[in-house]
N, C-alpha and C positions, 0 to 999 in steps of 0.2 A: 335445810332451813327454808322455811316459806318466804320468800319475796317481798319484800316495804316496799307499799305503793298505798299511795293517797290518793283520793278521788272525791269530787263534787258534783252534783247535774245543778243545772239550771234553767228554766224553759226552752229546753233543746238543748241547750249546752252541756257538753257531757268532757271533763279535763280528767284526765290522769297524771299524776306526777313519780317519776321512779328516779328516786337518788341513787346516785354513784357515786364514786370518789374525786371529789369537786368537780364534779359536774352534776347538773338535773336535768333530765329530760321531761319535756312539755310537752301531750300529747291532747290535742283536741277532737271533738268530732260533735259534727250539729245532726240532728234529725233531718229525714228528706222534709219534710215539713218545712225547714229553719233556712231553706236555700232555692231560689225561684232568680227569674231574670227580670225580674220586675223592681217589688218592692222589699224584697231580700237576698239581693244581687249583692253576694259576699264579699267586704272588700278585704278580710284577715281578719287579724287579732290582735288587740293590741295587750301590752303584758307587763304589770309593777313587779318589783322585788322590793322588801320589806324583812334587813336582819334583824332581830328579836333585838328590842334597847334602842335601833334607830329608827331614822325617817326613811320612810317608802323612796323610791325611786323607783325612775321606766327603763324600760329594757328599750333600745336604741336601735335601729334600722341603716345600713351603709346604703341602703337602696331605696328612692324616693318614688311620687310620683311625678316629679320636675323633670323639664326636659332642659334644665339651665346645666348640667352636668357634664362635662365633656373629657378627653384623653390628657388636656390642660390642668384640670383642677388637681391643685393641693389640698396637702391638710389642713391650711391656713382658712382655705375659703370654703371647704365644704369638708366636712367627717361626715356625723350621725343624726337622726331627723328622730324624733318621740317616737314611738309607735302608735300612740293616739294617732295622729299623722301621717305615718308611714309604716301602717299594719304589716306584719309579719306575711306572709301570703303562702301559708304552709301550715298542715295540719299537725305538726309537731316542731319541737323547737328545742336545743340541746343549749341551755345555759352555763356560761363558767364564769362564776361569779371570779372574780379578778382579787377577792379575801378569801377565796376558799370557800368549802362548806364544814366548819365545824359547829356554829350552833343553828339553831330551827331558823328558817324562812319563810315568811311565808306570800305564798305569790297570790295577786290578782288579774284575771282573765277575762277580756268582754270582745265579744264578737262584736266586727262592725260592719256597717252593713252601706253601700252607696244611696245618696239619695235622688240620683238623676239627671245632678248638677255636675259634669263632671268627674274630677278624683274627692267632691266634696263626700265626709262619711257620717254617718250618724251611728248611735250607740246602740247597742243591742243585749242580750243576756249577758250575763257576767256571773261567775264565780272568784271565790276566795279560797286556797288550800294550806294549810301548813305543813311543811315538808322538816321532816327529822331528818340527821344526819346518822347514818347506819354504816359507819364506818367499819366499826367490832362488830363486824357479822355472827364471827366463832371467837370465842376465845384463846385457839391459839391456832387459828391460819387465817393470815391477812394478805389480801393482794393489794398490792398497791400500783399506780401506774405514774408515767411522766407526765409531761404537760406535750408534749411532741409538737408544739406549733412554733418553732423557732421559726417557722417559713410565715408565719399567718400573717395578719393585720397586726391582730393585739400586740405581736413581742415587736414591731413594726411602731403602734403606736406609744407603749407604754418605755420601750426601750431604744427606741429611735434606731434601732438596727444595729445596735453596738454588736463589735465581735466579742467571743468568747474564751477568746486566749489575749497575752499583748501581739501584735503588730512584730514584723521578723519573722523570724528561722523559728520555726516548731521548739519549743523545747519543753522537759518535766521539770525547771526550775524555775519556778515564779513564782511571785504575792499574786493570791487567790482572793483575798480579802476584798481589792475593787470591784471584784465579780461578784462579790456573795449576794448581791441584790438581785441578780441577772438568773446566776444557779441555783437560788432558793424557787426562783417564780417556775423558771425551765424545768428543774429536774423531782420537784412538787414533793407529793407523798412518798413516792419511791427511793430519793433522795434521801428523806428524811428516814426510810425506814432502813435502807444503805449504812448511813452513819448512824443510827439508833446501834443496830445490831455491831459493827465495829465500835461502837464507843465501851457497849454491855462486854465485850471479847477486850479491851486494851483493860475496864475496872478492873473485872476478874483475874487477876494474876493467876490464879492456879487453873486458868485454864487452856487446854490448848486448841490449837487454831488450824486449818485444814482449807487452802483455796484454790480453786479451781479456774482462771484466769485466760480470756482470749484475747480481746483488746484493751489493752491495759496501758491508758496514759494520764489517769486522773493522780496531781499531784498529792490531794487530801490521802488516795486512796492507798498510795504508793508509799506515804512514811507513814502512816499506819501500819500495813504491811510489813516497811523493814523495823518499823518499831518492836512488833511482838517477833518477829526475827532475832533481833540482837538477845531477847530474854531467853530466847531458845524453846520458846514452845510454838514454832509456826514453821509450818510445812505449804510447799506450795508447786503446783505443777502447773505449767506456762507453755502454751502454745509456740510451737517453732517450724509453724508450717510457714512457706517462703516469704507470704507477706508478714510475717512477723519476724522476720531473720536473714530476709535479704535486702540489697538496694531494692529502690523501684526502679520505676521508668527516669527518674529525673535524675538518681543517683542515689538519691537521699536514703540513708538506712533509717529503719521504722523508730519510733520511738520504743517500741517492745524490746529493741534489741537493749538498750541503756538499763529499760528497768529491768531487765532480767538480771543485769552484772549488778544492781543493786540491790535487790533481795537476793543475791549468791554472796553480798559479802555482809550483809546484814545476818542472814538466817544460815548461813554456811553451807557451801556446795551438798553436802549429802543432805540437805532438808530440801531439797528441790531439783524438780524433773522436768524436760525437756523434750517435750514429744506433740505425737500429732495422729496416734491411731494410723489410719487408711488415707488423712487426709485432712484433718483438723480436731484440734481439744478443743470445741467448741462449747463448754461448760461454761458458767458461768456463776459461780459459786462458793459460800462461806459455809463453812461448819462450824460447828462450836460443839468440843469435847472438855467432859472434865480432868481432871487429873489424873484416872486413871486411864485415859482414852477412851470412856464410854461417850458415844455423842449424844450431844442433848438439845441443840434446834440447828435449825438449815436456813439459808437464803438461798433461794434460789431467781431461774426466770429468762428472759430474753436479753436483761440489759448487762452491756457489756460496763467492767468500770473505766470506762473512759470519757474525755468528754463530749465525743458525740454520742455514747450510746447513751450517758445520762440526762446531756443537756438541747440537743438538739433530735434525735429521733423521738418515735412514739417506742417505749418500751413497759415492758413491769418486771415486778419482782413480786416472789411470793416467799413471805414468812409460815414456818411452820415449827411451833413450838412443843414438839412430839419426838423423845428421842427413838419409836421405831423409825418413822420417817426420814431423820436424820439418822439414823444407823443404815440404811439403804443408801444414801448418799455415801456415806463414810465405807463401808464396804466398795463403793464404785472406786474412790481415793484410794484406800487402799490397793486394788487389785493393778489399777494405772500404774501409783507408784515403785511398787513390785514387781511390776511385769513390765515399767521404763515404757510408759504409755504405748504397748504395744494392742493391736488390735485382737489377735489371733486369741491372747491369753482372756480377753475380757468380753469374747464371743463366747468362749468355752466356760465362762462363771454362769452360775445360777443368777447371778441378779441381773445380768444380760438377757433370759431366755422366753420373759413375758412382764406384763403389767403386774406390778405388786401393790398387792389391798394397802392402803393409808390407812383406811373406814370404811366397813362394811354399810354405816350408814350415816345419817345424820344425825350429830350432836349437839348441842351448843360448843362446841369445844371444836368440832371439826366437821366439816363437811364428808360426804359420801364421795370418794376421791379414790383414784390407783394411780402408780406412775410405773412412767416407764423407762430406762436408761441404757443408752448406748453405746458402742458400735454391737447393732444385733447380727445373728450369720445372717436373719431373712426380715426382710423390712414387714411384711406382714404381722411378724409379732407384735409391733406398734401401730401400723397403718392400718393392717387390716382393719379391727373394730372401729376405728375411726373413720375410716371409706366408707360400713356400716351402717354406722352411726348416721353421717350424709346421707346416704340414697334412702336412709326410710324415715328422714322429717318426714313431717304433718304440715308444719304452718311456717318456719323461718328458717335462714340458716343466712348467719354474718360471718364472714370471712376474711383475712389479711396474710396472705401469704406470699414470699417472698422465694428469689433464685428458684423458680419452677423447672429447671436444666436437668434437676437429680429426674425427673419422670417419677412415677410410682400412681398409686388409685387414688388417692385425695385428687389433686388436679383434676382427673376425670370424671369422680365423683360430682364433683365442685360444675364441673361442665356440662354433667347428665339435670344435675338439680334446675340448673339456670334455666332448664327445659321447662320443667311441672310447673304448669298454669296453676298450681294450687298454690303453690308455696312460691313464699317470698325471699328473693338471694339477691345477696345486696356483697361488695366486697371489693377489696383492691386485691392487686395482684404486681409485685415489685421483681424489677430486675436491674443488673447495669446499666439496661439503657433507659429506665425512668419505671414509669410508675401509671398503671391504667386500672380504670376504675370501671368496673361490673354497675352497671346501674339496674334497679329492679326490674328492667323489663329482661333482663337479660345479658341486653350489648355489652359487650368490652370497650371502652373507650379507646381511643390512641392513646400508645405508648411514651406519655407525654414526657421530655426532657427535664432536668430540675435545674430550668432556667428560671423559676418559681417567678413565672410570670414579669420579667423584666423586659419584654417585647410587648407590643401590641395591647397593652393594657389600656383597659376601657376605665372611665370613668365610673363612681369616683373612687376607684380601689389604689390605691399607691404600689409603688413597686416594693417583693418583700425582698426579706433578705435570706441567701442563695442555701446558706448551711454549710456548703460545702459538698465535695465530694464523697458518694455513699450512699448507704440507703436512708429514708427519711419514714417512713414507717416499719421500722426493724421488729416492732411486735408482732411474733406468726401467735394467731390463734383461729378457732372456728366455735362459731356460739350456733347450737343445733339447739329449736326450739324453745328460745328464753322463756316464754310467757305462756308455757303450756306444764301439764303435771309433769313432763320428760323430760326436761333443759339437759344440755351439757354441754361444758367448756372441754376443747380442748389446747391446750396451751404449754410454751415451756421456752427453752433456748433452739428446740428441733425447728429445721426449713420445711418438717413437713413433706419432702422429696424423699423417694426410694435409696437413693444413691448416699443422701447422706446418713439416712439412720442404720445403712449397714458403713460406710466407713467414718463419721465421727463421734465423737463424745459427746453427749446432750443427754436432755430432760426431754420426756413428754409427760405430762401430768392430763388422767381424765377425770372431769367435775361433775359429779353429778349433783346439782345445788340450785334452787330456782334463786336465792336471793345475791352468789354470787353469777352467776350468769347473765341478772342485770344486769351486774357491774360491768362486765365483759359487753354486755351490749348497748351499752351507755357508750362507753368506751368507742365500738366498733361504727355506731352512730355519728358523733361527734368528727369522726378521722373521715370517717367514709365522707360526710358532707361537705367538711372542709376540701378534700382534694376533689368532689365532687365540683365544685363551685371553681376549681384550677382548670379541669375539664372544660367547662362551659365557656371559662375564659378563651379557650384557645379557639373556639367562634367566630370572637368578634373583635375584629380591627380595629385600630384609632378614628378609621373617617368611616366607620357606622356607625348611627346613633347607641348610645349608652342606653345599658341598661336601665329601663328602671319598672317599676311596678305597673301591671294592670289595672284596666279602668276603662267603665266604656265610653266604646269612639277611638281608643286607641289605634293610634296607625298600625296596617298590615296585622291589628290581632281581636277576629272577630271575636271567638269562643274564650268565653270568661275563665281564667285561670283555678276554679274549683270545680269546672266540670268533670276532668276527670278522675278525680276524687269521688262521683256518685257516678262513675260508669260499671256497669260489672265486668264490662271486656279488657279496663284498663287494672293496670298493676298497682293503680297512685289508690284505688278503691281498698286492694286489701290491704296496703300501707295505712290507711287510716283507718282501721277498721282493728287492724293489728294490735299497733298501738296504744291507741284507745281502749285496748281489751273490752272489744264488742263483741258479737257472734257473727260468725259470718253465714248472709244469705246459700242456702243449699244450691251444690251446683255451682257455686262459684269458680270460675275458671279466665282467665288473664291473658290476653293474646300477648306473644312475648315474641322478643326480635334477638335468640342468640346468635350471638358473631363473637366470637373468640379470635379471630384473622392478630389483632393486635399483641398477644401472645405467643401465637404461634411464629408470626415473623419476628419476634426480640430473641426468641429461642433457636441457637444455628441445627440446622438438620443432622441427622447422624449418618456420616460419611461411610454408605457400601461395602464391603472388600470386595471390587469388580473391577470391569475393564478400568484403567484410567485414576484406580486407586494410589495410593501412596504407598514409598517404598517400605516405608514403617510398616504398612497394613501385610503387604508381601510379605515384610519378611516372620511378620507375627506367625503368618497362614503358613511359613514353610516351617517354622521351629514348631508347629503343632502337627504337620505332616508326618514331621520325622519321626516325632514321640509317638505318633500314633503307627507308624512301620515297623517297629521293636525290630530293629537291624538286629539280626544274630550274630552280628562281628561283634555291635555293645555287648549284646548278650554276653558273649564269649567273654570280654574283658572284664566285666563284669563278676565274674566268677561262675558264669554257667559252664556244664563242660563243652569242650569242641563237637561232639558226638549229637549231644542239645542242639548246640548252634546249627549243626550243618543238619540236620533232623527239620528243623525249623525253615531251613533255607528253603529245602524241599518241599515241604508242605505249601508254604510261599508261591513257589514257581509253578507247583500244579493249580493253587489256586487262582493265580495271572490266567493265566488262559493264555499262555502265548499265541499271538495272530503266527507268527513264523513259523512255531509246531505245528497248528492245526492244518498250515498248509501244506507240512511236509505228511500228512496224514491221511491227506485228501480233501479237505476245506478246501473251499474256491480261496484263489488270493483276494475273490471281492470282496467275501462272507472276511477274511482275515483282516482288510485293508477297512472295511465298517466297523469291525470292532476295536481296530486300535485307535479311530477316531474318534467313537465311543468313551476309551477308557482315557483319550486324551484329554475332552470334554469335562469327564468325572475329575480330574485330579484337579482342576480349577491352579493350574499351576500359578506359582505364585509372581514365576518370573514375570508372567503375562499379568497379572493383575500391578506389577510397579509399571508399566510400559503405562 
């Protein structure tokens, strides 16, 4: 499906706007003409919102051009400045309206310009756009996504930092009801299409129900669950890999272990399995079959049902109202179930062995789309075209991928692109020890802690609040050329790592779709800047001046903040050019600063089997030694005959090369005494590698 996007020019001023799901992206670009140091010495953009029925209103600035702003200030005394006032100072701009986007908007756009008095500005070209809401892309597959900024400003401002559970000991019993203001804002469209899809599965009595379950402690989600349990048409297979079935560190047993004994005596022990593949049932997933067990739509996605994965990470879900689609799902349930989530049996099925067609093409009903589902024998079946896919962009590639530890070509993909001066790679990169952000020149950020800015906070941003323990953008996807004829999404519950797509359970879905591909880069925009702006945070300390906007005469900042936006060496050039869906000067090429160092040290090295190894490693190397010696004493017991064996032995012994025979043969005992230190050398004994 072709891509909604709105656009205006206005003497020089050139606006794009691409809707996603409550979010819009504003993207700007002036003519070289419309930018000089002189008398069009850029000072931003300022920016109205106007929903269809009400009154306009300005889009708000936390960053001024005042230097009254310090590590002191409150909310009380300073928030947000007009952007008349305090212009945007970016050629693009990711809005989320705080109502959502369900009916038209439409936005006002005016470059302003300094007039040589200071941070004083005056007014310059302006356009007007109005932006439809393109929610229902397809008619029956919808992604939807969270709000994932429990850590930001807004859930800061709009929610004062409330937690998300009560206060005490973790538990799955509580009134949800004080929250539902807090988890309608947090868990957004996803949410809503979460309990859509269970509420369509609790009406239909005659149908039955089929879940696929990792982190599992949303209480809505969990007596729903034992609700269609008790009528007996709900079946459910639940992760029991150790963190979901053992103590932790503190003690404390998970919450997974509780709701598992309660969908066991709800839906009754044989309607539910207990497994983990190679290493995790990392699915995440609703079916909905009719009565006779034919399936007829899927939930699927990254988001777990719990309430970080709904209410505090960046997550989605994708609906898909197509019972092959859902019969691919259903077929993976089934073979789990049956085969007691074992690995071996669901390598060895056909729906393990490659990406399966959704749609051969684009329809209004479905995008041009294949998936892919896990534990495969070889990760290439899923990664390979995807690794692909990466190395031969043309113009973008947005990325968020998480636990890089499994290895595989995505990552290195990901790290060859960040190279090509053509193309623009923008993207995070999560692990347990925090969260680092690829900027488009390249760089990897530090691997910054999710202490979400409770130190060293500069004015005037408040302290957020922490989430908790975990990942905070849990959503793995990669958006390979949004705004070009080729887009494609890759996405699902997969880490994207080699390691897990052969030992766990997951989805990889490939998109080939230019209008959801926005969404996906809408999406990827918005997260990337936010923790983009947590980065930059970690710069500047309480007793350095605050941030705030450029202006000239500005202390320590000669070069005006849109210069490099019209350099062709810099990266900010094809980011607005991008964008903007302009054409890019021929020859355009980006000097770029990759450093991935921040990645590579959150990632522990792969420990040798050499000198100084571990006993483990030894004793791995001697139990494969052995195997590989095929002793004719096994043999023998084995039920080879004696005749075999000792046949065998001999064969053995001339092929040793004994140093003692050769010398009783004539061999020097030097030429004997080199080779047995030779053959010593070769066996890489194991005793010597526990030492």
């Amino acid at each position: 499906m072709k891509a909604a996007t709105f656009s205006a020019d206005n003497a020089g001023l050139h606006v794009v706007i691409y809707p996603g799901d409550n979010k819009i992206l504003i993207a700007m670009s002036l003519t070289d003409g419309n930018v000089n140091n002189s008398d069009k010495n850029l000072a931003g953009f300022a920016i109205w919102r106007r929903y269809e029925g009400k009154a306009e209103e300005i889009l708000q600035n936390r960053i001024s051009f005042t230097d009254g702003v310090n590590n002191e200030t409150t909310a009380e005394t300073r928030v947000w400045t007009d952007t008349d006032k305090a212009p945007f100072q970016k050629f693009r701009w990711v809005d989320v309206p705080a109502d959502g986007f369900n009916v038209p908007i439409t936005y006002r756009v005016r470059a302003l310009y300094f007039t040589g008095h200071g941070y004083e500005t005056k007014a310059g070209p302006e356009v007007t756009i109005k932006a439809e809401p393109v929610k229902q892309l397809h008619t029956k597959f919808r992604p939807a996504f969270t709000r994932g900024y429990i850590a930001s400003q807004a859930y800061a401002d709009k929610f004062q930092n409330k937690d998300i559970r009560p206060k005490g000991a973790k538990t799955l019993h509580f009134d949800t009801k004080p929250f539902e203001a807090q988890y309608a804002w947090l868990g957004a469209d996803a949410r809503v299409q979460l309990f859509d899809f269970i509420s369509d599965c609790e009406k239909d009595t005659s149908a039955k129900v089929d879940v696929f379950a990792y982190d599992l402690d949303e209480p809505a989600v969990i007596a729903a669950i034992c609700g269609m349990g008790k009528q007996g048409r709900l079946r459910a297979i639940l992760d029991d890999a150790p963190l979901h079935s053992k103590p932790g560190k503190a003690g404390v047993m998970p919450l997974e272990v509780e709701a598992t004994k309660m969908i066991i005596a709800a839906a009754g022990k044989n309607n539910v399995r207990q497994g983990h593949f190679n290493r995790y049932q990392h699915n995440k997933v609703f079916i909905k079959r009719d009565s006779r067990g034919n399936a007829q739509r899927v939930l699927f996605g990254s988001m777990n049902f719990s309430l970080r994965g709904i209410y505090v990470q960046a997550n989605n879900v994708i609906l898909v109202d197509d019972p092959n689609v859902a019969g691919m799902f259903a077929k993976a349930f089934d073979d789990a179930f049956k085969n007691n989530v074992k690995a071996g049996p669901f390598q060895a099925d056909p729906i393990s062995q490659g990406y399966m067609l959704g749609s051969a093409t684009n329809t209004s009903a479905l995008p041009k789309f294949s998936l892919g589902l896990s534990p495969h024998k070889a990760f290439n079946v899923s990664l390979g075209p995807m690794s692909d896919r990466i190395r031969k962009a043309t113009s973008s590639v947005l990325f968020a991928v998480m636990e890089p530890t499994g290895q595989g070509p995505v990552l290195a993909s990901l790290r060859t692109i960040a190279a090509q001066p053509t193309v623009f790679s923008y993207g995070t990169v999560e692990t347990d020890k925090g969260l680092a952000v690829q900027s488009p020149d390249g760089q990897m950020g530090v691997m910054t802690g999710f202490a979400a800015l409770t130190k060293n906070v500069p004015a005037p941003f408040k302290q957020e609040f922490p989430g908790g323990k975990g990942m905070h953008i849990h959503d793995k996807f990669v958006v390979v050329d949004f705004n070009t004829s080729n887009p494609t999404v890759f996405t699902g519950s997969s880490n994207l790592a080699a390691g897990g797509e052969q030992a766990n359970g997951d989805s990889l879905a490939m998109i080939e779709d230019a209008a959801i591909a926005n969404m996906f880069a809408i999406e990827a925009v918005a997260l990337f800047d936010h923790y983009h702006f947590r980065k930059v945070m970690q710069t500047v300390t309480a007793k350095e001046p605050p941030l705030t906007l450029w202006y000239p005469g500005k202390p320590n900042a000669p070069n005006p903040w849109w210069k490099a936006y019209f350099d062709p060496k810099r990266i900010q050039m094809r980011d607005r050019l991008l964008f903007a869906n302009l054409p890019l000067p021929a020859n355009l090429a980006a000097v770029k600063d990759v450093d991935w160092s921040a990645v590579d040290m959150a990632v522990p090295p792969k420990k040798p089997i050499k000198k100084g190894g571990s006993s483990k490693s030894a004793a791995r190397l001697k139990v494969k030694q052995r195997r590989k010696a095929k002793s004719p004493r096994k043999l023998a017991k084995k039920g080879g005959s004696s005749k075999s064996a000792a046949r065998l032995k001999v064969k053995q012994r001339r092929k040793t090369k004994s140093p003692r025979k050769l010398a009783k043969k004539g061999g020097s005992s030097k030429s004997a005494a080199r080779l047995k230190v030779k053959q010593r050398r070769k066996a890489k004994s194991p005793r010597r590698a526990a030492k």
